[in-house]
DRENZA-801432 format. One record per residue (C-alpha): x, y, z; residue in three letters. Coordinates in steps of 0.001 Angstrom, whole numbers, plus 524288, in hexadecimal, padded with zeros to 5 digits. Layout:
<pts>
XYZALA;...
</pts>
This chain:
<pts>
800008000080000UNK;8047A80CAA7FD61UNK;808AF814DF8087AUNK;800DE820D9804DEUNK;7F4B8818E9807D9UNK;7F6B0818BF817CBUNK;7F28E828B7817BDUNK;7EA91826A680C81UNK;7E0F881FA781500UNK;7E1E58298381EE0UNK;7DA3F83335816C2UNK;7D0AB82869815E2UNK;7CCA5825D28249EUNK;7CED4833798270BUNK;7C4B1836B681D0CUNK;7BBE882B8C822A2UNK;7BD3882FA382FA0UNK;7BA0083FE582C49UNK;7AE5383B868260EUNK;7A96F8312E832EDUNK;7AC6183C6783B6EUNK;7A2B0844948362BUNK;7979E83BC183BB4UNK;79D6B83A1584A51UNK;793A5837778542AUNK;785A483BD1849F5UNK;7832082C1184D58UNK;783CD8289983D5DUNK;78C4581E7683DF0UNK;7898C81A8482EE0UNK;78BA08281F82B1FUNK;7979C8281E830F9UNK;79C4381CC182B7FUNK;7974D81E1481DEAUNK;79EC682DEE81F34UNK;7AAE0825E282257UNK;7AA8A81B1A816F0UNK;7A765825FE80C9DUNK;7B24082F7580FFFUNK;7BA4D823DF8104FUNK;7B6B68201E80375UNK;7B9C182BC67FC7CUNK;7C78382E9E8035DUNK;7CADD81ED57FE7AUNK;7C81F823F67F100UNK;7D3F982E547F2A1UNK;7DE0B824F57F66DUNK;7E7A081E8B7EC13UNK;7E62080EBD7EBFEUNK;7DD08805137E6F5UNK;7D4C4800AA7F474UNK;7CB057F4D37F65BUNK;7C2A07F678802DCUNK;7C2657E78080702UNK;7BC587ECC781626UNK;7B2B07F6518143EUNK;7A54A7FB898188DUNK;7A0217EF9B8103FUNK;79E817E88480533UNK;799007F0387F83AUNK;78AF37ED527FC55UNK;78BD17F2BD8094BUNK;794FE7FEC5808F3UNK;7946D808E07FD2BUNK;7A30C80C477FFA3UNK;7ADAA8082580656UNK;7A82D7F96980361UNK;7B15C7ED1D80217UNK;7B6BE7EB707F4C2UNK;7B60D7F9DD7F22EUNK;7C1FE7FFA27EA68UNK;7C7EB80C877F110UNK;7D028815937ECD6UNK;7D6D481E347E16FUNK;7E23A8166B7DE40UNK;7E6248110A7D099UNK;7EE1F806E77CC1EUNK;7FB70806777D3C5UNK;7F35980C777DE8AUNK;7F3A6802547EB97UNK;7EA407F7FE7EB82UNK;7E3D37F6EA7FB42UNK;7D89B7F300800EBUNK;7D1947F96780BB5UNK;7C9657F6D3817DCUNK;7C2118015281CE4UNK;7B979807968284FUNK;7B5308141982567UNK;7AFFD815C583352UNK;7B1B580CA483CBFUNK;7A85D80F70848B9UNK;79DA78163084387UNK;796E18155084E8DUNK;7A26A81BD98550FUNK;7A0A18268184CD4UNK;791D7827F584CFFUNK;792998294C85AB1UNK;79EC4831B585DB3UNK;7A744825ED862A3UNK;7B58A82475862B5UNK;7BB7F81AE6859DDUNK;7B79D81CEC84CE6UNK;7C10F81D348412BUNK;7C0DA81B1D831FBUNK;7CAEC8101E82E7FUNK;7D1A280AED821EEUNK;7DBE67FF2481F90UNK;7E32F7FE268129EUNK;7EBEF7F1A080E7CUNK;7F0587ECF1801E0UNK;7E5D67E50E7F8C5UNK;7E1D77D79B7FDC6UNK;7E5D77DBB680DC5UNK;7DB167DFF881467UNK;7D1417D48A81883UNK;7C4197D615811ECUNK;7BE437D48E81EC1UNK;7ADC57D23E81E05UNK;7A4EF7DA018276DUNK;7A45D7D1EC8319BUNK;7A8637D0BC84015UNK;7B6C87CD9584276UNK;7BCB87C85185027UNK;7C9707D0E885244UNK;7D66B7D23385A04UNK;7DE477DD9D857ACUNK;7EC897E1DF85F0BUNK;7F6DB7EB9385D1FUNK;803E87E7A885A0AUNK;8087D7E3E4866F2UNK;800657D6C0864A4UNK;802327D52185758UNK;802027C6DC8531CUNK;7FF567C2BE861EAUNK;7F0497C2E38608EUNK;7E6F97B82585B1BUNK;7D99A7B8AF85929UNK;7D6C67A8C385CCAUNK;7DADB7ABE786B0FUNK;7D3C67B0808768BUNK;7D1877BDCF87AD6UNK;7DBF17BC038854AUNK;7E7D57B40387E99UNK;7E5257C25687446UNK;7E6327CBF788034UNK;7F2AB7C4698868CUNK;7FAD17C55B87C41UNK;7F6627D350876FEUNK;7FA0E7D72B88615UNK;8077E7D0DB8854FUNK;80A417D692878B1UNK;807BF7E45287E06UNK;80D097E2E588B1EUNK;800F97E3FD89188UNK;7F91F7DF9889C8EUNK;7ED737D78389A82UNK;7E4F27E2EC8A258UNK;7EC107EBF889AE3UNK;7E6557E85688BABUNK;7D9477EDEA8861FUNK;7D3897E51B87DBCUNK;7C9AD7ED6E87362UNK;7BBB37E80986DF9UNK;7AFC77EE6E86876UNK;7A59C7EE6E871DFUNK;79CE97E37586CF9UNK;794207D901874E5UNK;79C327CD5686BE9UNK;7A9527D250873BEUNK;7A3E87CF6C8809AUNK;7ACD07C2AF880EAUNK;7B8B87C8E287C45UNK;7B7A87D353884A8UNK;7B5267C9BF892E2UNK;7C2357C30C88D77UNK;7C9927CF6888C21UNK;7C5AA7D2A6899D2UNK;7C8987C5F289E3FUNK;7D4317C64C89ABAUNK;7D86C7D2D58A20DUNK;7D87E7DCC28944EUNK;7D0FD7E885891B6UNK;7C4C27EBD188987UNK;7C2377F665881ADUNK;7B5217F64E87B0EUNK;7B1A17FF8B86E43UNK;7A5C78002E86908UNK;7AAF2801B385AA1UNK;7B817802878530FUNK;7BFB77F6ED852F3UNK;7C9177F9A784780UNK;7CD37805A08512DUNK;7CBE77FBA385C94UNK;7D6C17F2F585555UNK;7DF317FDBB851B0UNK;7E141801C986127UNK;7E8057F52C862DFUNK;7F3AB7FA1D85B3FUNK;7F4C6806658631FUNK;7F86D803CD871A3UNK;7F4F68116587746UNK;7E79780E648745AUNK;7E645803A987F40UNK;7E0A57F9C687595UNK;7E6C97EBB187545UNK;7DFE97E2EC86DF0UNK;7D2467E42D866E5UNK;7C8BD7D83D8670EUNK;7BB5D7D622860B8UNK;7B2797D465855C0UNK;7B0CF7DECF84D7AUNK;7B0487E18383FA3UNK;7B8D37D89E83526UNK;7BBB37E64882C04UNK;7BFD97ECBF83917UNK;7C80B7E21A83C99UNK;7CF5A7E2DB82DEDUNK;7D1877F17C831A2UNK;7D4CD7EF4083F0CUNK;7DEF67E46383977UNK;7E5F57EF0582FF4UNK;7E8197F8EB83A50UNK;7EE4F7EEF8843C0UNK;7F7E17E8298379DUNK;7FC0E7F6548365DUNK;7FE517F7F0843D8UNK;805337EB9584739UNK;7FA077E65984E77UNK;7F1FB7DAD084C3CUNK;7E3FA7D4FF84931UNK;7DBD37CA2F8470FUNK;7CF307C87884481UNK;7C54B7BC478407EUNK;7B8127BF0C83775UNK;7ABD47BA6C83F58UNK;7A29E7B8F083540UNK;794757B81A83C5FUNK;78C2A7B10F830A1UNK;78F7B7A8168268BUNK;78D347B41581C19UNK;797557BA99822F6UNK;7A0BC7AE3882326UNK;79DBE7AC0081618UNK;7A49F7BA17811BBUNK;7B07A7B63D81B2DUNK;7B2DD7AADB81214UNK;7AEB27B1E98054AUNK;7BB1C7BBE48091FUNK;7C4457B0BA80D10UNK;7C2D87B19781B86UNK;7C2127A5238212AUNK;7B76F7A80982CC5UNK;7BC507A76B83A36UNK;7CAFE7A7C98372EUNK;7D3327AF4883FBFUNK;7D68D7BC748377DUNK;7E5C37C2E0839A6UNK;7EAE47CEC08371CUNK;7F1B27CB2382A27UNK;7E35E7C5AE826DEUNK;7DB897D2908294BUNK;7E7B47DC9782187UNK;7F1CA7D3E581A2EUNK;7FECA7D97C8169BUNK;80A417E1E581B71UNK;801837F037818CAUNK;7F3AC7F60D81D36UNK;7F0578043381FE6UNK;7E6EA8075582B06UNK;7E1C1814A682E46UNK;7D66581856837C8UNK;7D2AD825B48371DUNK;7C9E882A4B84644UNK;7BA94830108436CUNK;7B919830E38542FUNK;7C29C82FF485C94UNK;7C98582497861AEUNK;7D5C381FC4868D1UNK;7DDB681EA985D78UNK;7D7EE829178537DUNK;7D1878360785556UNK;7C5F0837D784DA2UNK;7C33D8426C843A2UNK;7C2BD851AB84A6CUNK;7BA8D85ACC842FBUNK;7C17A8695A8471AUNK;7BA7E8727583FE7UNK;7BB7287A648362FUNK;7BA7B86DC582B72UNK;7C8AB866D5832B6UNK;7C843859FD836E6UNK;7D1D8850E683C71UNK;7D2EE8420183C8CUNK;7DC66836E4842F2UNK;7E14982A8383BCDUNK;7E9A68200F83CE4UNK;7F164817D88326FUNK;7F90E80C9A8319DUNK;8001A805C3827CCUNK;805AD7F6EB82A35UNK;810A37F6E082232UNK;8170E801FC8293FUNK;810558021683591UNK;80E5A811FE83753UNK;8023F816FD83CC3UNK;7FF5D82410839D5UNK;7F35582AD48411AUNK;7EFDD8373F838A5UNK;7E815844A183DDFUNK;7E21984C8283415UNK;7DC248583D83180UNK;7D2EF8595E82785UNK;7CCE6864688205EUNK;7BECC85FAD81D3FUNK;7BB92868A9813F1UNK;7C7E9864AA80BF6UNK;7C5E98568480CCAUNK;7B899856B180A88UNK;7BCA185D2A7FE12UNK;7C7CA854887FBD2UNK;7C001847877FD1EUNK;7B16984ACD7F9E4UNK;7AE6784515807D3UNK;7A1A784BFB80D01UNK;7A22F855BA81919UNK;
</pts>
């Protein structure tokens, strides 16, 4: 992949994440969402490759834009050839009611790397890269937390273990606490859940659950670039829905690693903040037509994370990109 494309895709969830913003706490959590996948959509068409959404807000029946299989981008021949998994807003219920947490997210790898994950639920372990290569999915909930606190140097009362707040985690949670760890619940977000793990002065050790499978693909390229580590396994909960695991080549049940989810030495991650949350601001509107916005972005091959604050003039980049006020 071509270098240029890490700040490329900046302007992208920046864009996303302006346009989300604009809707913070009005309680339209569609709107919201459906701001954030058009803006995104037109800034794609301004960046230089030839892109293949393969996790998207859909198939082509059920998503007008931003749908799996959709081709993105200006590029020409010679141009790089990606594909693309997006969320244009993830937690837009977070948004609709003037929660923390939200963000606009995009992960870029070379054709044929990203899992084609199908919208379904996905069990999930993510770490930083202190525990890298330590974890495994098949174990309990304690042989996971003893090694991620030996790794880190930790006491077992010491690690926070992170979950969405959901009645099906009521097991996982009594064996965190019975094993002496930490819970934090959240009541939406889990790419941004997985993402803490990799920064320790956010307090978050290890992320457990079931959640989405296109979250956990994101989730997946943020750690690779990181250093950290995930795994995940498809729980398909009808045979319709086992059927399509088998359709794409994913044999139903089977444990799912890191190199599974984002294959190769390269991926570019970048999560741009609509409200506030430990890791990103969200977008400020100052007045006067400024705006600022937070990101992050990664790249594997090199390793650098970059978090980027900008200030935008909205009247210029409305005229710039065609993107409505």
């Amino acid at each position: 992949m071509e270098r240029s494309l890490t700040l490329e895709i900046v302007r992208v969830t920046e864009t996303a994440a302006l346009a989300a913003a604009r809707w913070l706490g009005l309680g339209q959590k569609n709107e919201a969402d459906g701001a954030a996948t058009d803006a995104m959509r037109r800034m794609f068409d301004t960046v230089n490759m030839r892109a293949t959404v393969v996790i998207g807000e859909g198939e082509m029946d059920e998503a007008p834009q931003l749908y799996t299989g959709e081709r993105l981008g200006c590029g020409t021949e010679g141009d790089p050839e990606v594909d693309i998994a997006v969320d244009p807003l993830e937690g837009t219920n977070l948004v609709a009611k003037g929660l923390p947490g939200a963000l606009t997210c995009v992960a870029i790898a070379d054709r044929g790397n990203i899992l084609h994950a199908p919208d379904m639920y996905m069990q999930k372990i993510a770490v930083g890269p202190e525990a890298s290569g330590k974890i495994d999915l098949d174990w309990p909930v304690a042989a996971n937390l003893k090694v991620v606190a030996a790794a880190k140097g930790k006491a077992m009362s010491d690690l926070t273990v992170v979950l969405l707040d959901r009645p099906r985690h009521q097991a996982i949670i009594d064996e965190v606490r019975k094993a002496g760890a930490r819970v934090k619940l959240i009541s939406d977000g889990d790419v941004a859940a997985a993402l803490a793990t990799a920064f320790p002065e956010l307090g978050i050790d290890v992320m457990l659950g079931i959640g989405g499978a296109p979250e956990g693909v994101l989730a997946a390229a943020a750690l690779k670039c990181m250093g950290g580590d995930f795994q995940g396994r498809l729980l398909p909960e009808d045979e319709s829905q086992r059927q399509k695991c088998i359709d794409m080549g994913i044999e139903p049940g089977r444990k799912l690693l890191l190199e599974d989810l984002v294959a190769g030495d390269d991926c570019i991650f970048a999560a741009s903040g609509v409200t506030d949350g430990d890791l990103l601001r969200g977008v400020r509107f100052l007045g006067n037509d400024v705006a600022m916005s937070h990101t992050v972005v990664m790249r594997a091959k090199t390793g650098t994370v970059r978090f980027v604050e900008t200030r935008h003039n909205m009247e210029r980049a409305v005229r710039a990109t065609g993107l409505p006020r």
